[in-house]
C-alpha positions as CSV (number, residue, x, y, z in Angstrom):
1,X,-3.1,19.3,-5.3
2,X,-5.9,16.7,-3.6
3,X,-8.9,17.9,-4.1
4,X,-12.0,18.3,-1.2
5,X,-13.6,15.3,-1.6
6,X,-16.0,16.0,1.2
7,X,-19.3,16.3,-0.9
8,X,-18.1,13.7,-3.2
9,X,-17.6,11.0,-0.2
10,X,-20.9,11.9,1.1
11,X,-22.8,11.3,-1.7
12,X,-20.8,8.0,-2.4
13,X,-21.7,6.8,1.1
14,X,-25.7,7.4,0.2
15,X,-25.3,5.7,-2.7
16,X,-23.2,3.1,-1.8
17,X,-25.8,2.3,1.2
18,X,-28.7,2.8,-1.7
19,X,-27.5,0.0,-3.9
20,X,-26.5,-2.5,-0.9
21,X,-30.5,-1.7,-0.7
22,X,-31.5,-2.3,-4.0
23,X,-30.1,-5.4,-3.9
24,X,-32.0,-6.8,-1.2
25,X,-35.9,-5.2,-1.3
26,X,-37.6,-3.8,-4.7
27,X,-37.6,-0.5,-5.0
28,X,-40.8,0.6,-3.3
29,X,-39.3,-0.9,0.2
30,X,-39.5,1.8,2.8
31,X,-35.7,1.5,3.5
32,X,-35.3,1.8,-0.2
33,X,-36.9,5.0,-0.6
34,X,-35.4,6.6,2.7
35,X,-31.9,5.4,0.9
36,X,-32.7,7.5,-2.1
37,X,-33.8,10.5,-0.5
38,X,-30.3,10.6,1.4
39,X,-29.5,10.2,-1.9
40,X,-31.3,13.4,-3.2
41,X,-29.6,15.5,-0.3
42,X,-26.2,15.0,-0.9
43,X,-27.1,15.3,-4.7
44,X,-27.0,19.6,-4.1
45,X,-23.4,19.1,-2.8
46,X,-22.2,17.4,-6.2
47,X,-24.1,19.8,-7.9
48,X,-22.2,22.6,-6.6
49,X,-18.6,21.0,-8.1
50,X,-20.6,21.1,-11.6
51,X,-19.6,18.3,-13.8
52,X,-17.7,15.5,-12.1
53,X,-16.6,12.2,-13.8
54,X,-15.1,9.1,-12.1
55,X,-13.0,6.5,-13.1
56,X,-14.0,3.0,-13.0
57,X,-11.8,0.7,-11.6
58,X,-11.2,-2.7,-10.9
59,X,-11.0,-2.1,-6.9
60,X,-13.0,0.9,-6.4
61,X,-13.5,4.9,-7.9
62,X,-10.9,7.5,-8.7
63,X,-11.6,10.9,-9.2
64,X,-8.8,13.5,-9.6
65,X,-6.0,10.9,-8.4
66,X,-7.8,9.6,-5.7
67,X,-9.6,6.5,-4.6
68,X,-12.8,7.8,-3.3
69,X,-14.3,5.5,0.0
70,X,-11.3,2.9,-1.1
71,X,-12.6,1.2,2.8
72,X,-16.6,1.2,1.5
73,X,-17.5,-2.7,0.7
74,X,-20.7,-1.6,-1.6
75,X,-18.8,1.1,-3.5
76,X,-16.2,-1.3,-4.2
77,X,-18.7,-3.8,-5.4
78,X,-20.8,-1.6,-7.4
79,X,-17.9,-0.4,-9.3
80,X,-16.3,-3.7,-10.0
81,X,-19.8,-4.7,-12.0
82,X,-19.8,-1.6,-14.1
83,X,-16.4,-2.1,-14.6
84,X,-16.8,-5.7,-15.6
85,X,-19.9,-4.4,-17.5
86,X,-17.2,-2.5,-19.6
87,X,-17.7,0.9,-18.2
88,X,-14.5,3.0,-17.5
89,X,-15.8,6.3,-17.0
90,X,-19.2,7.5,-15.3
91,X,-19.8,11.5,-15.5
92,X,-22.4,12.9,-13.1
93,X,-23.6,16.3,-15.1
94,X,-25.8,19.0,-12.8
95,X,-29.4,18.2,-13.0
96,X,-28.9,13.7,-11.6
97,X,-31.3,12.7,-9.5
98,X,-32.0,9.5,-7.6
99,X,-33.6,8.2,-10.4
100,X,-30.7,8.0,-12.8
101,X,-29.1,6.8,-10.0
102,X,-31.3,3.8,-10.0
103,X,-30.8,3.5,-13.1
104,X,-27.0,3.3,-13.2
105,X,-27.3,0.6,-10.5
106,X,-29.7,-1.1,-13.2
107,X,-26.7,-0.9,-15.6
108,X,-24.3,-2.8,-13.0
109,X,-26.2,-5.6,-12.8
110,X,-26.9,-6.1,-16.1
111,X,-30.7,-5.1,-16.1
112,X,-30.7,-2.5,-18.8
113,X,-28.1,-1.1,-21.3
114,X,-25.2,1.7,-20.2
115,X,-26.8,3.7,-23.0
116,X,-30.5,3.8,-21.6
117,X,-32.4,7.1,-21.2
118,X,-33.1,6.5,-17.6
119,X,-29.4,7.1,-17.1
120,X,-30.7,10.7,-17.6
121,X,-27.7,13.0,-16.4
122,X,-25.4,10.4,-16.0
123,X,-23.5,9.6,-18.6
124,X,-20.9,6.5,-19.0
125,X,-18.2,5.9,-21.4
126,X,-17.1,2.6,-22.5
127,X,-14.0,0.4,-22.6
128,X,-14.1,-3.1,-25.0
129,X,-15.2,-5.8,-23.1
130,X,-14.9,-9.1,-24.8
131,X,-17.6,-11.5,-24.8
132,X,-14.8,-13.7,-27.2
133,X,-12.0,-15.7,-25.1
134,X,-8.5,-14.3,-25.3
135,X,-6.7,-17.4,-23.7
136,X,-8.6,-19.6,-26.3
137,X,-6.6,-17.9,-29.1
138,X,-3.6,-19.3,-27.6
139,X,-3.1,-22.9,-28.8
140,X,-4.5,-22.9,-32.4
141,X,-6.9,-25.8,-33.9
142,X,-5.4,-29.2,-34.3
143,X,-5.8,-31.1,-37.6
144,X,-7.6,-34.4,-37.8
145,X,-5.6,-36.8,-36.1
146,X,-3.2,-34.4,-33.7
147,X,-3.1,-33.8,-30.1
148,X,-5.3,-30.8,-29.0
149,X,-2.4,-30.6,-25.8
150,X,0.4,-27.9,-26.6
151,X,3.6,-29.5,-26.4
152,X,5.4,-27.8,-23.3
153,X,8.1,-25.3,-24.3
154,X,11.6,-26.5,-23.9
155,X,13.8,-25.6,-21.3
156,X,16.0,-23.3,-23.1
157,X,13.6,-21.0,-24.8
158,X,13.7,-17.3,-25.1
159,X,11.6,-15.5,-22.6
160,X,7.8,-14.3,-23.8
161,X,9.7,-11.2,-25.2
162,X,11.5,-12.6,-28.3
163,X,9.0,-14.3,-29.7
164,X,6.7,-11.3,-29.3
165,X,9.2,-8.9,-31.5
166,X,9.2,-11.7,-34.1
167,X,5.0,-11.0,-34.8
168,X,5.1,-7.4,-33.8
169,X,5.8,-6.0,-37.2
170,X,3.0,-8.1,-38.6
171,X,0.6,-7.0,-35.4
172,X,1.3,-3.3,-36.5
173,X,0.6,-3.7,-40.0
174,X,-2.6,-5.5,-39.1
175,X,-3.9,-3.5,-36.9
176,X,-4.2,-0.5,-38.6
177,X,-6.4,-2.8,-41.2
178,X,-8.6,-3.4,-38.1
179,X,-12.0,-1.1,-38.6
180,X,-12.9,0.4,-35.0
181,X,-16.5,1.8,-34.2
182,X,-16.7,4.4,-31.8
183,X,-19.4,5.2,-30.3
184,X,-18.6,9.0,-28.6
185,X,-15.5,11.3,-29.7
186,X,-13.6,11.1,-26.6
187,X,-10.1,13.2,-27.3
188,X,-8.5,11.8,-24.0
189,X,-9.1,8.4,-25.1
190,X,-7.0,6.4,-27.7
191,X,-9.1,4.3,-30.6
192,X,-8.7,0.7,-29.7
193,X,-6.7,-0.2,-32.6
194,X,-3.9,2.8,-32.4
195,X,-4.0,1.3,-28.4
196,X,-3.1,-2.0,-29.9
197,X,-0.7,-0.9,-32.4
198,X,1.3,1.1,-30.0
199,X,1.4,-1.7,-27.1
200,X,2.5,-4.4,-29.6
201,X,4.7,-2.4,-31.6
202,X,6.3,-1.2,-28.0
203,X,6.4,-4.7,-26.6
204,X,9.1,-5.5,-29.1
205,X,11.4,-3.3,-26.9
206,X,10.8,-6.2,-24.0
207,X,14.0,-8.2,-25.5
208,X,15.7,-8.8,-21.7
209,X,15.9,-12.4,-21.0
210,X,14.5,-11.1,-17.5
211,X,11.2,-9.1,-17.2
212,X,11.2,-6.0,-15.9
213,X,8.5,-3.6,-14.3
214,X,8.4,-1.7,-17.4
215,X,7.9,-4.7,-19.7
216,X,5.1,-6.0,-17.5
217,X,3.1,-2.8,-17.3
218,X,3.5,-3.0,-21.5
219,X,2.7,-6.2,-21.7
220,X,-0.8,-5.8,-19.7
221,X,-1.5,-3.4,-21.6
222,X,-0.8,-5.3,-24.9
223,X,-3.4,-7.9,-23.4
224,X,-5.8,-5.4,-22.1
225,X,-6.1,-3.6,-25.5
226,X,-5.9,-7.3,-27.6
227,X,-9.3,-8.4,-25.3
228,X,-11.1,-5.2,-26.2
229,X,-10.1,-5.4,-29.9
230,X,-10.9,-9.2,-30.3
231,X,-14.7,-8.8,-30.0
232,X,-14.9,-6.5,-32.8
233,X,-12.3,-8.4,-34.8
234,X,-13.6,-9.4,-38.2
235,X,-10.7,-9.6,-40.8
236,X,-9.3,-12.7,-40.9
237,X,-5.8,-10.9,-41.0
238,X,-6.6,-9.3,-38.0
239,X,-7.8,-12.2,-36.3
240,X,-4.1,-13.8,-37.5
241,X,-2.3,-10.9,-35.9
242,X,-4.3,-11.7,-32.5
243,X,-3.7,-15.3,-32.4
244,X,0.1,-14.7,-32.7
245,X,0.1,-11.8,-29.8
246,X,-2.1,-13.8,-27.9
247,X,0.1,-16.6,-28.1
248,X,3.3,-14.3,-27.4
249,X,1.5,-12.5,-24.4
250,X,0.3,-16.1,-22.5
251,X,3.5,-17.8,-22.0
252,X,4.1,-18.6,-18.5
253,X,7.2,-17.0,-17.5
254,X,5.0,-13.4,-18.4
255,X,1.8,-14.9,-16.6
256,X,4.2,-15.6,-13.2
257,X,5.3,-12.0,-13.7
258,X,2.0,-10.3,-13.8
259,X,0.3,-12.8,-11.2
260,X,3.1,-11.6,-8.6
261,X,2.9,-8.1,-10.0
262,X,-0.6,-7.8,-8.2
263,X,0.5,-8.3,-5.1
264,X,3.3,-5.9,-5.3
265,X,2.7,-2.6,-3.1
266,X,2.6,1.1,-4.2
267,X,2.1,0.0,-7.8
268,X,0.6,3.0,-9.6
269,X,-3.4,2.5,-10.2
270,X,-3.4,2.6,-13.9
271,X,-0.7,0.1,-14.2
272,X,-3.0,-2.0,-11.4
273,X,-6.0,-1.6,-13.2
274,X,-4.4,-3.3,-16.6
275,X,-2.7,-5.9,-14.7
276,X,-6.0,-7.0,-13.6
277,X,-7.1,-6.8,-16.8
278,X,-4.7,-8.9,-17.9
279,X,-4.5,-11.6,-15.4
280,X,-8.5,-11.8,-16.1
281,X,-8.4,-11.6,-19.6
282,X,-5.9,-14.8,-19.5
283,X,-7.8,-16.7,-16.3
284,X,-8.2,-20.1,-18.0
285,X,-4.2,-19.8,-18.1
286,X,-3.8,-17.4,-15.0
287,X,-6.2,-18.5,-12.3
288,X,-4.1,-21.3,-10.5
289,X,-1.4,-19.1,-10.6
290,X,-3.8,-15.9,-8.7
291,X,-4.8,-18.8,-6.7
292,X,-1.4,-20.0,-5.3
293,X,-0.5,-16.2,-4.8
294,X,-3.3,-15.0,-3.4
295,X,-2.8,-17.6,-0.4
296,X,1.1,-16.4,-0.3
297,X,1.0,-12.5,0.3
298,X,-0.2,-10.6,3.3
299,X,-4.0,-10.4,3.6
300,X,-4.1,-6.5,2.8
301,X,-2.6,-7.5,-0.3
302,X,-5.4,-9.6,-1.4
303,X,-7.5,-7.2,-3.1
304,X,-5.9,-7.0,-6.7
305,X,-6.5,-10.6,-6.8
306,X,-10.1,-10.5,-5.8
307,X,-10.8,-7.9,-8.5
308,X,-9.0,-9.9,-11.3
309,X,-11.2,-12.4,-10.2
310,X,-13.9,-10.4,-10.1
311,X,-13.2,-9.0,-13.6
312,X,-12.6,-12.4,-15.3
313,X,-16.1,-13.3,-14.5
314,X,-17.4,-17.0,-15.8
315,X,-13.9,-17.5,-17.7
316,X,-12.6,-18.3,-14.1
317,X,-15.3,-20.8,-13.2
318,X,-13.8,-23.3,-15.1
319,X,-10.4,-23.5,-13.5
320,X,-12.1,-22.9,-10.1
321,X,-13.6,-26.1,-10.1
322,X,-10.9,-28.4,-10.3
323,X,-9.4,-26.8,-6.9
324,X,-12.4,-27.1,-5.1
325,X,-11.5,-30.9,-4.5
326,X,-8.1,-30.5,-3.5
327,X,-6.6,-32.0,-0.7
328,X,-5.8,-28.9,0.8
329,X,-8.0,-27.0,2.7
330,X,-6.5,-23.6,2.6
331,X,-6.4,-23.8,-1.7
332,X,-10.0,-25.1,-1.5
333,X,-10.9,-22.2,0.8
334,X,-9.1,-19.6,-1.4
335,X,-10.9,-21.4,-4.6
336,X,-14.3,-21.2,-2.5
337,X,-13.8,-17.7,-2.1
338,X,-13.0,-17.3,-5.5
339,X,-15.9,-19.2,-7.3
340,X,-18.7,-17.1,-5.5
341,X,-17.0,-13.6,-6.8
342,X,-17.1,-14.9,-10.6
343,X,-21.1,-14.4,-10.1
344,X,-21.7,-17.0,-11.7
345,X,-25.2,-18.8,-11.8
346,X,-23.3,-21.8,-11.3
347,X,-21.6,-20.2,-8.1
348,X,-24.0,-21.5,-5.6
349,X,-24.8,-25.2,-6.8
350,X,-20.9,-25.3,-6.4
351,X,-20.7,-24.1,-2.9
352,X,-23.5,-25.6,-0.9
353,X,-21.6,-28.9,-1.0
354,X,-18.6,-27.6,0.7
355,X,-20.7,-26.3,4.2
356,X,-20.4,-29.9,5.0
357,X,-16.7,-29.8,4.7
358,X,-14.9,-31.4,7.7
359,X,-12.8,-28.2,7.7
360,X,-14.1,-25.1,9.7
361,X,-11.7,-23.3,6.8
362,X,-13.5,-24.5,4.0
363,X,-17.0,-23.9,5.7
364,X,-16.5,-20.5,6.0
365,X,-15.2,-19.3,2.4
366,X,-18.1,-21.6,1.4
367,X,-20.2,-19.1,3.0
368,X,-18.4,-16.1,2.1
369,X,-18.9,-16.8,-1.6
370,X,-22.8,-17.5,-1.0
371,X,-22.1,-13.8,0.3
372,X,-20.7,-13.0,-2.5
373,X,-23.0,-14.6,-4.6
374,X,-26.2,-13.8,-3.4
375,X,-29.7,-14.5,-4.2
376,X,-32.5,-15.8,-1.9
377,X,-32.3,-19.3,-2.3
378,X,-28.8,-19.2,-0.5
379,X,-30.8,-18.5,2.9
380,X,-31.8,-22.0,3.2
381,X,-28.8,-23.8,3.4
382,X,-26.6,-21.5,5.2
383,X,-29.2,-21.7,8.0
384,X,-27.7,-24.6,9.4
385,X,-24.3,-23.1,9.9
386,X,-25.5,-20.8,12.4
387,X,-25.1,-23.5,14.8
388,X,-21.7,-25.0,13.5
389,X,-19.2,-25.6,16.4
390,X,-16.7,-22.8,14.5
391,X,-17.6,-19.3,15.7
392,X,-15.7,-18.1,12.4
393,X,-18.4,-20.3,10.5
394,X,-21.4,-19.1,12.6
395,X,-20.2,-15.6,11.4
396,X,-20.2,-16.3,8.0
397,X,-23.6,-17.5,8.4
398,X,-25.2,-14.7,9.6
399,X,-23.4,-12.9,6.3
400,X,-24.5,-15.1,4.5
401,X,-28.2,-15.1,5.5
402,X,-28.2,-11.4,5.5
403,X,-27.2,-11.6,1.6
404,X,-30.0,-13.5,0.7
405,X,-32.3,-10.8,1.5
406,X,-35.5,-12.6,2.5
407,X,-36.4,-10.9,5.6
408,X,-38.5,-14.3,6.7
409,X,-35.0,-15.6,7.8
410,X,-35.1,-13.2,10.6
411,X,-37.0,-15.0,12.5
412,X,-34.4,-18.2,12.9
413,X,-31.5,-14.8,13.4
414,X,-33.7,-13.8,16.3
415,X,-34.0,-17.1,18.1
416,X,-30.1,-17.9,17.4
417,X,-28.9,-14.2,19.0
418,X,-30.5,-15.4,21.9
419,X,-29.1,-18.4,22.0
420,X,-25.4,-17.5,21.1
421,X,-22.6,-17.3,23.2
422,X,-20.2,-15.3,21.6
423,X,-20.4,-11.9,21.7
424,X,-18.6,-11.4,17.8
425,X,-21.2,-13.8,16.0
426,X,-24.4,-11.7,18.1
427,X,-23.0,-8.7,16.7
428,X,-23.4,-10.3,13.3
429,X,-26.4,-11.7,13.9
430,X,-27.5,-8.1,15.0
431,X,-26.5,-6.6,11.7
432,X,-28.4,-9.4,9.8
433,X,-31.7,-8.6,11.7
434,X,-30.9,-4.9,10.5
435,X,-30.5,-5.5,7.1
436,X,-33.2,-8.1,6.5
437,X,-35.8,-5.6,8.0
438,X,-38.3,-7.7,9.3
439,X,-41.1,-5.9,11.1
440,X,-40.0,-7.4,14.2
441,X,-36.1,-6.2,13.8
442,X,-37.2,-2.8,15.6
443,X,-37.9,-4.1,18.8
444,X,-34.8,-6.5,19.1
445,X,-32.2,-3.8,18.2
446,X,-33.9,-1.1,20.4
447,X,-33.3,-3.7,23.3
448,X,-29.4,-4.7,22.4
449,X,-28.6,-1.5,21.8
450,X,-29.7,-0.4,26.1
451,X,-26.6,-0.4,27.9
452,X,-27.9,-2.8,30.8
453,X,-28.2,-3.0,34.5
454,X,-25.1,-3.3,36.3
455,X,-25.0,-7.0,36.5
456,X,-25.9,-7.8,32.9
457,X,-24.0,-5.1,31.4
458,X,-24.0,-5.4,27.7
459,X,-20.6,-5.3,25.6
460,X,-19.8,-2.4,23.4
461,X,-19.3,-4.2,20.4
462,X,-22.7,-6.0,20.9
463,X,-24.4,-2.3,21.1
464,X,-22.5,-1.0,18.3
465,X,-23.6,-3.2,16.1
466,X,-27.2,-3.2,17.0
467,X,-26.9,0.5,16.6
468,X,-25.6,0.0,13.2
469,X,-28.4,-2.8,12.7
470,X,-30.7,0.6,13.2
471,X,-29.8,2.1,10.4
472,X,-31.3,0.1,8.0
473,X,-34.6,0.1,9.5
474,X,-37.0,3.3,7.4
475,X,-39.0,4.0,10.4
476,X,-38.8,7.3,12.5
477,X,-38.6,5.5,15.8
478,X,-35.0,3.7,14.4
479,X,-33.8,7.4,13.4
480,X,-35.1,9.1,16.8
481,X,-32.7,5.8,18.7
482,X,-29.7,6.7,16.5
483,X,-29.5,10.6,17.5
484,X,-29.9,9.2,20.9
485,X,-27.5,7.1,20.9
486,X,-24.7,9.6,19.0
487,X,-24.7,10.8,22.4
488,X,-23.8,8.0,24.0
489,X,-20.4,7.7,26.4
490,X,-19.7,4.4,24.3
491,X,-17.0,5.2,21.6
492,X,-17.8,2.4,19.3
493,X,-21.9,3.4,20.0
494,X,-21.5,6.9,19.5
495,X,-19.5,6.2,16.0
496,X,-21.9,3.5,15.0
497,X,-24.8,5.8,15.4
498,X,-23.3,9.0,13.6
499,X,-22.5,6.6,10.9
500,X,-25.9,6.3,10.6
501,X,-27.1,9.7,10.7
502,X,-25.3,10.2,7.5
């Protein structure tokens, strides 16, 4: 039976809108602090369902079966950094308050450890994240005078399967020599190394010549549990055992298999959630293969691919790179995309080059993955894309600007939305001003969001998303135009403004 997620969503809302927030102003902005008393509202709500734990996914939330908010952009994002932070499981206990919610944020982005006392009632429980390479395991050291290049498998070899039953003996008897130190007593999670034992020793029933569902969902979950064990891997046996799984788990045949496994519909979430795992844990090996697929299925089919991507972090930088100068502009579109949700440092010295790209294609991932990026010092250069000849660039821009959170780029927004022509990029223009918060922002929403005389009547989608601008903006007058305008005949208006009555 589903249960009422009402209270639950609510809260999530808050606190995804809270940590959008905290990502662009300190903590003592007034928006800020009218995010975390929202917060402290819906807080009772939660209270009231006693003690509630999540699970941390890839793509999003889960609590009971179900994929809490699965449409809310800053939930999405805030769980795929705690899940790439290693964090599986986050339990709210009676007695959180905004604070410790702050402080979980804190632990997404890295700031302070998922073990710090500010967490307060908020505990998290941890998976194995590997700071070690698993892909590197896969091709051992040459010897003095050899080629570090793998020679390519023959033609005729047995599939991945075979050659993992031959080492899966050995894997189970090494294992259990493995030493595993937990941290919590958690009786509904397996120790890593039974895990490991168990998916090895059951990937030796994988002996079809042709990989089924069932031996793909095993084998992820061989690869997920090898990348959590191989950190805390110090026996050289152990480490022996590993390099042979590794090198069983990464041939290609399995890689195409999982990669296209991804975009499959209806696949169960758990089995998602190691497939990602997988596909990230292998991206030096994996990512031209997400790449390619990613530009092959349906755009609402995308989103496994951009949480393995997501998930593998810096180890898909490197592959990245190489596909940001092909000749193609829809791979080096896709790879643009890509290489700003690794978060890597090196992201946005990578992209800036590409918003002079003769393709309007290119140009805009280029500023999606500044987006994605983020930081201040991406303002700057996307400012001149707010007057590229692409309205699907000029969109991005505004995104992009918006990102970088320095509200001194309002000004330039201001004078474009005047300027601009098209009614889709002054509606993202509109929700730049909003977010950035400048002290002028107030004034220009209020005036978008009037309806207009008869002869300059302004669009609905132009209003709505002044209206939503609103929202962001801590100030009574901004709160006192939002109930006005939840009144308003305007469908997209009137939902805009509830929205941000929330």
């Amino acid at each position: 039976m589903s249960a009422d997620t009402a209270g639950v969503d609510r809260a999530l809302g808050a606190i995804g809108t809270t940590f959008r927030l905290t990502r662009l102003y300190p903590p003592s902005h007034p928006a800020v602090i009218e995010s975390l008393r929202q917060i402290g509202e819906a807080i009772p709500a939660l209270a009231a369902l006693g003690t509630v734990e999540w699970k941390v996914g890839v793509t999003g939330l889960h609590w009971h079966g179900q994929h809490l908010l699965p449409r809310n952009a800053q939930i999405a994002e805030l769980a795929g950094l705690l899940y790439a932070r290693g964090v599986r499981t986050v339990t709210l206990n009676p007695g959180m308050t905004p604070d410790h919610v702050l402080a979980l944020f804190q632990v997404a982005t890295g700031t302070v450890p998922p073990d710090d006392r500010a967490l307060g009632r908020i505990a998290l429980a941890l998976g194995r994240r590997t700071a070690a390479r698993l892909e590197r395991l896969r091709t051992p050291t040459p010897a003095s005078g050899t080629s570090a290049t793998p020679d390519p498998p023959a033609a005729s070899a047995p599939p991945t399967a075979v050659t993992a039953e031959q080492s899966t003996a050995a894997a189970a008897e090494a294992v259990l020599a493995g030493k595993r130190a937990s941290a919590a007593f958690r009786p509904d999670v397996l120790p890593v190394d039974v895990e490991v034992k168990r998916a090895v020793a059951a990937l030796g029933t994988a002996s079809s010549p042709v990989l089924g569902l069932r031996d793909v969902a095993i084998a992820a979950d061989a690869i997920a549990a090898l990348d959590r064990l191989l950190p805390t891997a110090k026996d050289p046996r152990l480490l022996e055992t590993i390099d042979r799984a590794a090198l069983a788990l990464s041939e290609r045949a399995l890689l195409e298999r999982l990669v296209h496994r991804l975009g499959e519909p209806r696949v169960p979430p758990e089995e998602r959630e190691a497939v990602v795992a997988a596909v990230a844990a292998l991206a030096s090996l994996s990512m031209g293969l997400v790449l390619d697929a990613f530009l092959s299925v349906p755009v609402d089919l995308r989103a496994p691919y951009r949480g393995a991507v997501r998930k593998a972090a810096d180890r898909a930088l490197e592959p990245l790179q190489g596909k940001l100068a092909d000749q193609d502009p829809q791979v080096v579109a896709a790879a643009a995309e890509f290489v700003g949700l690794t978060g890597s440092p090196q992201a946005v010295t990578l992209l800036i080059p590409l918003l002079r790209h003769p393709s309007e294609f290119v140009r805009e991932a280029a500023l999606l993955g500044l987006a994605e990026a983020g930081g201040r010092e991406i303002a700057r250069p996307a400012m001149p894309a707010l007057k590229d000849e692409s309205v699907a660039v000029r969109a991005a821009a505004a995104r992009a600007v918006a990102a970088g959170g320095d509200p001194t780029s309002s000004t330039v927004l201001i004078r474009r939305v005047e300027q601009e022509p098209d009614e889709g990029v002054q509606a993202e223009l509109l929700r730049a001003i909003g977010r950035l918060g400048a002290r002028e922002a107030l004034e220009v929403l209020a005036r978008y969001a009037e309806p207009g005389g008869v002869m300059h009547r302004r669009s609905a989608t132009v209003r709505a998303a002044a209206v939503d601008g609103l929202r962001h903006i801590a100030r009574p007058e901004a709160r006192g135009l939002l109930e006005l305008y939840s009144k308003d005949k305007e469908p997209a208006v009137r939902k805009a403004a509830e929205a941000g009555l929330k």
